[in-house]
N, C-alpha and C positions, 0 to 999 in steps of 0.2 A: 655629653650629659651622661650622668649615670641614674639608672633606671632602676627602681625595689621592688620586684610585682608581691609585693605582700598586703592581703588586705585590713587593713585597721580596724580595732573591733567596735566599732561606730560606723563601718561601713555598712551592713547590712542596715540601721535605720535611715542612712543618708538615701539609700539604694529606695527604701519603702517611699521615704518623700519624693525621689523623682517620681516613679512608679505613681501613685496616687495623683501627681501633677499631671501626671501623660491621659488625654483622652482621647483616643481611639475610633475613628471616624467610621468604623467597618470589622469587618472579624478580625480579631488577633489577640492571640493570647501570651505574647512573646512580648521582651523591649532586650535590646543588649545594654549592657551597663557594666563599664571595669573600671580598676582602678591603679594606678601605678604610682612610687613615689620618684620624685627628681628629688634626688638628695644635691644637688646640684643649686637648686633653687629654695629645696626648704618647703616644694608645697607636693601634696599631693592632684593628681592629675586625672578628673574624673570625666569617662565619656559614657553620654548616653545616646543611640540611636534605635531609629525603629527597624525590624529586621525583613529581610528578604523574604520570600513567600512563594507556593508553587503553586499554581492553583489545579486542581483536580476535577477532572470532568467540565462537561459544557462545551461552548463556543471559545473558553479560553483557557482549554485543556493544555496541560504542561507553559503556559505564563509565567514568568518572575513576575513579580510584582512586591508591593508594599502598601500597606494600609497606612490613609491619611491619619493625621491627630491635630491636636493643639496642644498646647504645653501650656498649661495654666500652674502658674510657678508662683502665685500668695501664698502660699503654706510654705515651701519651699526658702523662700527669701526670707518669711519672718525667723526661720529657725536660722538662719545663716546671719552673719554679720558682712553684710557687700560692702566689698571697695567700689565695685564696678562691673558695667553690664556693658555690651557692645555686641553687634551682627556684625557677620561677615558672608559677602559671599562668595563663590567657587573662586576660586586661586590658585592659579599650580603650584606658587613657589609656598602658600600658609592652608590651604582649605577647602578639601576635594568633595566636601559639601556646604550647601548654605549653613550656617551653624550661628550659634547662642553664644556666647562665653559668658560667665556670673564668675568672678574672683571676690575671694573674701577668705571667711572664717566659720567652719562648722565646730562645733566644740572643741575651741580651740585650736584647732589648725588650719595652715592654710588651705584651702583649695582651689582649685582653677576647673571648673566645670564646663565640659562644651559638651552643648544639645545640640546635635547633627540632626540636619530636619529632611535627609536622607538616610535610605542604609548606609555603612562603613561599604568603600568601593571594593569589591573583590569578595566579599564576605559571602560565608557560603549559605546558602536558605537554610532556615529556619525552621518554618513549619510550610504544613501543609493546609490550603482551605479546600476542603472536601465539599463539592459543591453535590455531589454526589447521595454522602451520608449528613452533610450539613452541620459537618464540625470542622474545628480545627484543631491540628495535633501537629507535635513535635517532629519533625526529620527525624527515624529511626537511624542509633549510632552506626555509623560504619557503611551510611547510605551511600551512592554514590552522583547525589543529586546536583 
C-alpha cells in the first residue's frame, strides 16, 4: 500500500464534524484525529480516537487513563454519503481497538472512517487532568511523560 500523509483542504471541516459528534463523558479537552491517503485504493483514511491522560494529584496521582464519550454521528452521516457502517472488535490480525468504520463519501471523496473507542495502543498522553488546579492541559512538548 502506498500511503500520502497530506491533509485535504476539506479536512479541517470533516475534523469539526467528528469533533462536534464526540461527547465527552468527563474532563478532556483533547480528540486525535489524522488523515492519510491510500492512493492504492483511491480513498482517504480517517482515524479518530480519544486520547491518553495523566491524572495529577489525588488518590490517582500519575494514572493513564482516558475519558469515556459517545459518538453521536447524525450530523456526521447526513453530511457524508454512506456506503456503510460496521463495529469491530479487538482483533490482532484487523483492530487493536473496539472501532466504528462509516465508508462512503465526504464532498466527493472517498473515505473510510474508524472511530476507535479506545486510545491508539502505544500513543503517548495527551494531556494532563490537574485534579489539583482543576484543569486540564496539554503535555508540554518535549515532555517525557
Amino acid at each position: 500500500m502506498t500511503f500520502i500523509e497530506k491533509r485535504p483542504p476539506w479536512f479541517d471541516r470533516l475534523a469539526r464534524l467528528i469533533e462536534k459528534s464526540w461527547q465527552h463523558h468527563g474532563p478532556c479537552g483533547s480528540l486525535h484525529v489524522s488523515c492519510v491517503f491510500n492512493s492504492d485504493s483511491g480513498e482517504w483514511l480517517i482515524v479518530a480516537a480519544p486520547v491518553f491522560q495523566e491524572v495529577l494529584g489525588g488518590e490517582d496521582d500519575g494514572k493513564i487513563v482516558w475519558t469515556g464519550f459517545v459518538f453521536q454521528a447524525d450530523k456526521l452521516l447526513r453530511a457524508m454519503a454512506v456506503e456503510t457502517i460496521s463495529a469491530a472488535s479487538v482483533c490482532n490480525e484487523c483492530s487493536p481497538t473496539p472501532t466504528v468504520v462509516i465508508c462512503g463519501r465526504y464532498r466527493g471523496n472517498r473515505v473510510n472512517l474508524k472511530v476507535l473507542l479506545e486510545p491508539i495502543p502505544g500513543s503517548p498522553v495527551a494531556e494532563i487532568i490537574d485534579t489539583l488546579r482543576f484543569e486540564i492541559r496539554d503535555v508540554p512538548k518535549g515532555s517525557a511523560l
